[in-house]
C-alpha positions in Angstrom: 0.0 -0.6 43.2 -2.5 -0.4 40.5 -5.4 -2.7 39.8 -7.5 -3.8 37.1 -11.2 -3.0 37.1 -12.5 -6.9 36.8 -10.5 -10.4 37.1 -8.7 -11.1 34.3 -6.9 -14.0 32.2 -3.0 -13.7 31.8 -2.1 -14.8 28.3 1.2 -15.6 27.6 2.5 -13.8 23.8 5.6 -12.9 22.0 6.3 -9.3 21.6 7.9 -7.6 18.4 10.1 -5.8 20.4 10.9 -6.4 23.6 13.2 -3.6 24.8 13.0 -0.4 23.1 15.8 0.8 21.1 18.2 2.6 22.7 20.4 4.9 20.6 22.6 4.8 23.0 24.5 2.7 26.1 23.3 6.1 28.4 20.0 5.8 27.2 20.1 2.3 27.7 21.4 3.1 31.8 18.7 6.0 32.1 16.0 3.3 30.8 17.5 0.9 33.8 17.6 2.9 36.2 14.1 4.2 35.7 13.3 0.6 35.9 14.7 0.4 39.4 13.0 3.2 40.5 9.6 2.3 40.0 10.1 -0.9 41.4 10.9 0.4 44.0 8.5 2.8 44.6 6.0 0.2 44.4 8.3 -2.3 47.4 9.1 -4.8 45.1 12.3 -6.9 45.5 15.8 -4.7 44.1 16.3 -5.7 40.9 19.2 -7.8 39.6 19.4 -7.9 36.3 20.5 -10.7 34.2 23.2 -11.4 31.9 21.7 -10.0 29.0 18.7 -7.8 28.2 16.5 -9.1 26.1 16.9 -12.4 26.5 15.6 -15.6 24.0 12.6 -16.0 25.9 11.1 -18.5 23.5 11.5 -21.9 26.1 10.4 -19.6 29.1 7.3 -18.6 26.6 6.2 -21.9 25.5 6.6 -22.9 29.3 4.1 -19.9 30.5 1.8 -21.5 27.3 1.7 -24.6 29.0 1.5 -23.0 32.2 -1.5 -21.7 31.4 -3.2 -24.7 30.3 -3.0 -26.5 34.1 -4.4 -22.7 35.6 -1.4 -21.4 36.7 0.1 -19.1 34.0 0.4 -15.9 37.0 2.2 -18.2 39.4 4.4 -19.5 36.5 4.7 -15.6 35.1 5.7 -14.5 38.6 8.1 -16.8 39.4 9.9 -16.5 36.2 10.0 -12.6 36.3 11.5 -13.2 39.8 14.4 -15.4 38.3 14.9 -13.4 35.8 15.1 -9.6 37.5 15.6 -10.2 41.4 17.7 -12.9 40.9 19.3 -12.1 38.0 19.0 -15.6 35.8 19.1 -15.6 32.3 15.3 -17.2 31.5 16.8 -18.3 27.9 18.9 -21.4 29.7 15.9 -24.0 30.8 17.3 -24.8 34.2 16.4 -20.9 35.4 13.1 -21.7 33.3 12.5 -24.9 36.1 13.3 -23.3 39.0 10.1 -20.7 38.3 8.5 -23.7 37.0 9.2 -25.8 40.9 7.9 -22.6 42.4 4.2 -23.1 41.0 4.7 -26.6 41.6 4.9 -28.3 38.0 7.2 -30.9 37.6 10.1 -30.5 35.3 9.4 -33.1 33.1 5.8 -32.5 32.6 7.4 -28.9 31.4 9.3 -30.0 29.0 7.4 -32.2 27.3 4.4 -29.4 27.5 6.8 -26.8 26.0 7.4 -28.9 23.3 4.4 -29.9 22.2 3.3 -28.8 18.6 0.2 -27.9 20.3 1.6 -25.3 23.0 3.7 -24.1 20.0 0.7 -23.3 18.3 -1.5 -21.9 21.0 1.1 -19.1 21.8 1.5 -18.2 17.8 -2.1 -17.8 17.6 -2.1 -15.4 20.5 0.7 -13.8 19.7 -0.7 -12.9 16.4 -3.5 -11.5 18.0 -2.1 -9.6 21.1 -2.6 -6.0 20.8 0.0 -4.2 19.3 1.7 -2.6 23.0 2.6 -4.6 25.5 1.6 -5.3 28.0 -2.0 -4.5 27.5 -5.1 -5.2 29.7 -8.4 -5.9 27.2 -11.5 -5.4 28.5 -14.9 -7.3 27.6 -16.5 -3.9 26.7 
């Protein structure tokens, strides 16, 4: 396990590009299975992997957004990544997107209507537009 020198805020953006290119379906496996490796050198969960790889994450994005504004954007984070790659659910379909979401204990409702607010639209352009250029990335105050 690794840590971060100080507490820090988990900020929910879009990346450019979300995979990297594979020239190739091999590449593609070796990239996979390096994946599975170091999860499970560190004793997470074995991974299942959804459908498809990148997925539209833009619902599951906007829901982290709103997430975040009631304090609970790592629990939200967590629980999603757990849908999505131990048990294999495809974060782009909103019902996979509410079971993370009735993990951390927000209602399903109160998620949608969050996710689709202008307003949580807006937050996660504007920190989108200024996330560093690699994700993920860890900014420090100094």
């Amino acid at each position: 396990m690794h840590e971060v020198p100080q507490p820090c805020e988990w900020v929910p953006v879009r990346s450019a590009d979300p995979t990297p290119a594979f020239r190739c379906a091999e590449e593609s496996d070796i990239w996979r299975l390096e994946f599975e490796r170091r999860a499970r050198a560190q004793g997470l969960q074995d991974v299942r992997w959804p459908p498809e790889v990148p997925f539209d994450s833009d619902f599951a994005m906007r829901a982290a957004t709103f997430a975040r504004g009631a304090g609970k954007t790592v629990a939200f984070a967590l629980a999603a990544f757990r849908q999505a790659y131990c048990a294999g659910r495809d974060l782009s379909e909103p019902d996979n997107v509410m079971i993370a979401a009735a993990a951390c204990e927000i209602h399903p409702r109160a998620l949608i209507k969050g996710a689709g607010l202008r307003s949580t639209r807006e937050t996660l352009e504007q920190a989108s537009a200024e996330a560093p250029g690699s994700l993920p990335a860890i900014v420090l105050d100094d």
